[in-house]
C-alpha positions, -999 to +999 in steps of 0.1 A: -256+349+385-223+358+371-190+340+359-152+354+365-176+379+385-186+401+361-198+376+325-236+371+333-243+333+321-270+333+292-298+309+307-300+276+293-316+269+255-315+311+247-301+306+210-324+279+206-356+301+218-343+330+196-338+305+164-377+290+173-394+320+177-374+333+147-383+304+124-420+310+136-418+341+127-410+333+092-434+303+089-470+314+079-490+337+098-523+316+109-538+349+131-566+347+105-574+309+111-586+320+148-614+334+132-640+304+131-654+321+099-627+327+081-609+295+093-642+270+079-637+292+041-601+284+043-604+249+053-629+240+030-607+258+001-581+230+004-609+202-006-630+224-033-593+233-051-582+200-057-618+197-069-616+224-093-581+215-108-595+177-118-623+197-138-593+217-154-584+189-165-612+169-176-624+192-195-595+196-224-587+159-224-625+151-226-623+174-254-593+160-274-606+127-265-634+132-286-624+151-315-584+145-317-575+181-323-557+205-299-574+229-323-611+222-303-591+221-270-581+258-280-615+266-281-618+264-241-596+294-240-625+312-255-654+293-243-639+296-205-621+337-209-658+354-224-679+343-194-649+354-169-650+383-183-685+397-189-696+378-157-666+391-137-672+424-142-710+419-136-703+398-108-688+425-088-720+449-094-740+419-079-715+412-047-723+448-041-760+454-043-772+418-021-761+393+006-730+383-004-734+351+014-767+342-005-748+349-036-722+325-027-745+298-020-760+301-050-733+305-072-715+281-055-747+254-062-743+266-100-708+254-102-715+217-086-744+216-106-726+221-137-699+193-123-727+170-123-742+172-155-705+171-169-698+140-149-738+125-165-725+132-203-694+120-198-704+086-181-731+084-202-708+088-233-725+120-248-702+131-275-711+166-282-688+191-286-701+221-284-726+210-254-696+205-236-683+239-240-712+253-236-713+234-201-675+251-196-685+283-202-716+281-177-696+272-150-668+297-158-699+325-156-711+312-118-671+310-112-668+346-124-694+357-101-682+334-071-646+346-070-648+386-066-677+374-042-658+360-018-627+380-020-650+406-008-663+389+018-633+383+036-630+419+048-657+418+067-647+387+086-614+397+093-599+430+112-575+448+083-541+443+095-548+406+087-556+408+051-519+400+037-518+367+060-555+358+050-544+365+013-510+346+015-534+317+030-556+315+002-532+321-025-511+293-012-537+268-012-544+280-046-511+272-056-511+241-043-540+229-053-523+241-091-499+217-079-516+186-065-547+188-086-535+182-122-510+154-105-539+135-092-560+137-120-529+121-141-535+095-114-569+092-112-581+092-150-565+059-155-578+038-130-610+054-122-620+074-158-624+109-163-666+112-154-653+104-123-632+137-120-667+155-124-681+144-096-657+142-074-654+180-078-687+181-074-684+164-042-657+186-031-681+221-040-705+206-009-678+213+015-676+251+008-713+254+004-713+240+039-688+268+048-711+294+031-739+280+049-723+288+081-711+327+073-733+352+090-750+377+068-727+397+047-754+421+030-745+456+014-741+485+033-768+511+028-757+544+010-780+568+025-814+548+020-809+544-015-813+509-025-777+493-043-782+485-082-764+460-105-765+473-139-743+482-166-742+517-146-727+506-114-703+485-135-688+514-154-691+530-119-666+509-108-637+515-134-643+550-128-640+546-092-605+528-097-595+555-121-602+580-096-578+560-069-547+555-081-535+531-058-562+504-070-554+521-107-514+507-109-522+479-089-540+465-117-513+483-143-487+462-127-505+428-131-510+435-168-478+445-171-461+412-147-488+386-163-490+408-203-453+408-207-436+381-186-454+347-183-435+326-207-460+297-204-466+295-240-429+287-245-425+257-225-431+232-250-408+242-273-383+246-247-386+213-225-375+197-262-351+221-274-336+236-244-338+207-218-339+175-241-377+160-236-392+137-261-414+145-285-446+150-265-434+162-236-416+149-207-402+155-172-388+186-182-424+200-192-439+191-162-412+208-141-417+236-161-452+241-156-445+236-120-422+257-109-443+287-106-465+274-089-439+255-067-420+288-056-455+306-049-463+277-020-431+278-009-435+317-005-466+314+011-451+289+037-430+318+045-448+347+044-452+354+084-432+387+078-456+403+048-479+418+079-452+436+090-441+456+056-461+493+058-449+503+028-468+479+001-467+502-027-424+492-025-427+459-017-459+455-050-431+475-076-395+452-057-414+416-064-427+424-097-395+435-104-382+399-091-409+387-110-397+397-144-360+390-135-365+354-128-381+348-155-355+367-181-328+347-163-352+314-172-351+324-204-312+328-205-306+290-189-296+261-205-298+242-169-332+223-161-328+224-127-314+260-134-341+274-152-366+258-125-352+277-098-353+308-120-391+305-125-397+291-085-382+326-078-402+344-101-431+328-087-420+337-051-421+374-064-455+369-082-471+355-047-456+386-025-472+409-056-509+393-056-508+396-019-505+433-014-523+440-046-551+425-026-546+438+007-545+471-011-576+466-029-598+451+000-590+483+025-586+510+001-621+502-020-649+512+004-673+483+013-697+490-012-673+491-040-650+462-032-674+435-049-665+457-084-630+459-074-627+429-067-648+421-104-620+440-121-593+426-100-602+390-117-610+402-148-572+416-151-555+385-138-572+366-161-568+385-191-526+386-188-516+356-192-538+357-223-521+387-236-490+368-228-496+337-247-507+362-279-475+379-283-447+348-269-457+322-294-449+346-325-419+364-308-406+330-298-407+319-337-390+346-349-363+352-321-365+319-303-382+307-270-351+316-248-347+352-266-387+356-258-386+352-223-359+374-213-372+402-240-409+397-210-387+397-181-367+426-188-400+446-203-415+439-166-391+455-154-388+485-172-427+490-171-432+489-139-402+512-127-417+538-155-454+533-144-445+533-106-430+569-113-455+584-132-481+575-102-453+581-072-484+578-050-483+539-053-448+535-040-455+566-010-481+543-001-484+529+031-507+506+054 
């Protein structure tokens, strides 16, 4: 059909389809979720995260609630980073040498386990200190084997041009669960008491053992007969192993340097009251602080249908680190609250785009029988940042101010990265 014999007429609603299937192209890519496997992990993620943020919280404020002193809640820094740590590293040996879904189950019935003693002492009114840490730092062991587990479990569920969306899926319920968890707990602790945190994360925990339960067996492929070990061999295998690939080598280079050198975290206190005018203590301006990373990560992840289509990841690792540090050295340049939140939603938009490729990357370059050590490493590293982080802002903010801290990280991201991206030009040549 034409008009003035030669216009063709567009059929009815064509902008409209366009805009809809170019919005659903933005949104989300569920392909992932049609995998029943995948789909029951995922689903049982939202519950168990929520779960495991109201323990985050219990734990510290159990802690001052007994003794008074922040200096004892300090102490969970250690009492929680040792066990990630040793046990991460291990972890990753074990993922690789049996059934990673047996491992899961049981590691998973550690951690609820744990939840329920916590949630007996603290109903029970059980004031020791140093039992509770110890409790802490048992969980944070089975947690330290549990992670890289079932990061490496995921690539055998899932065909490889689906790892980004499966990755942007779990890393936004993550976020959100960084989000909604410490919020309900501020809710919950009043009216219900914190032992009641403990056990409803326990609760939560039998939702994903349910979802372990139902996994098919994920046990380690054979390497020529030879039985798979998990001794201190096969873990020093492993960094020799990413050593040797330097793809998985800068990935973890550039988390150090993103999480090492530009997480202001530490500085937030000093700036909600300085900066943005809270009251002593703390206020709304804290909170938004605290949020806002996490905040533009979910938002991110809401909108990541177009990460399965970038090839080149090695470019699109080294451009959002890069957005990473500059959001967070404008933060640091803002005297604007609502300002300086954007600044750090952006950087956290950056950080999520990041932590998905470095994971893609790391679950289809490691071979199967190295990926539950990668993946070890992989949690060791993003754990161990933020801690370098908090070492070096606290006494750089005293001396040059919180402001003058955070944009001194943000601009040393950026700078670190370009100069470690060149020396290893194989990262950024890297593609799919």
């Amino acid at each position: 059909m034409t008009t003035r014999d030669d216009e063709p007429t567009r059929p009815p609603g064509a902008p409209t389809h366009r805009l809809s299937r170019a919005l659903r192209g933005a949104l989300a890519d569920t392909r992932p979720l049609q995998t029943p496997a995948y789909r029951r992990l995922w689903t049982a993620g939202i519950v168990t995260v929520v779960g495991a943020q109201l323990t985050v919280v219990a734990v510290p404020t159990q802690i001052y609630q007994l003794t008074g002193s922040s200096a004892y809640v300090g102490l969970t820094g250690l009492f929680g980073l040792v066990p990630l740590v040793v046990f991460g590293l291990w972890g990753g040996a074990i993922a690789d040498a049996v059934d990673r879904r047996l491992l899961l189950l049981c590691t998973g019935s550690g951690i609820a386990a744990v939840s329920l003693v916590l949630w007996v002492t603290a109903a029970a009114g059980v004031g020791n200190i140093w039992l509770i840490l110890a409790l802490f730092a048992l969980q944070s062991a089975f947690l330290a084997v549990n992670q890289p587990t079932r990061s490496a479990v995921i690539p055998r569920l899932l065909p490889a041009d689906q790892l980004p969306a499966a990755n942007a899926l779990n890393m936004t319920v993550m976020q959100a669960g960084a989000v909604a968890g410490p919020l309900l707990a501020g809710v919950f602790i009043p009216v219900v008491g914190l032992a009641t945190l403990y056990l409803v994360d326990a609760l939560a925990l039998l939702v994903t053992l349910w979802a372990n339960w139902r996994l098919p067996p994920v046990p380690p492929v054979a390497l020529e007969g030879r039985r798979q070990r998990a001794g201190l061999r096969e873990v020093f295998a492993g960094f020799r192993y990413a050593a040797l690939y330097k793809v998985l080598l800068v990935s973890f280079l550039v988390d150090v340097v993103a999480m090492g050198f530009g997480l202001p975290r530490v500085v937030f206190p000093e700036m909600s009251q300085t900066v943005f005018g809270d009251p002593p203590g703390g206020g709304v301006a804290l909170g938004l602080l605290f949020a806002a990373i996490p905040i533009g990560m979910v938002v991110a992840g809401l909108f990541s249908g177009w990460l399965h289509r970038v090839r080149r990841q090695g470019v699109a690792v080294t451009v959002a680190v890069c957005v990473w540090g500059a959001g967070v050295a404008l933060f640091g340049l803002t005297h604007s609250l609502w300002l300086a939140v954007l600044c750090l939603a952006v950087a956290g938009a950056g950080d999520l785009v990041s932590s998905v490729y470095r994971s893609s990357m790391l679950q289809s370059v490691a071979t199967d029988e190295m990926r539950g050590r990668m993946q070890g490493v992989f949690i060791v590293v993003v754990a161990g940042g933020p801690r370098l982080a908090d070492l070096w802002h606290g006494p750089a903010a005293a001396v040059y101010g919180p402001g003058a801290a955070a944009t001194a990280g943000g601009l040393a991201v950026i700078v670190v990265t370009l100069v470690v991206v060149a020396r290893y030009a194989q990262f950024w040549r890297y593609r799919v």
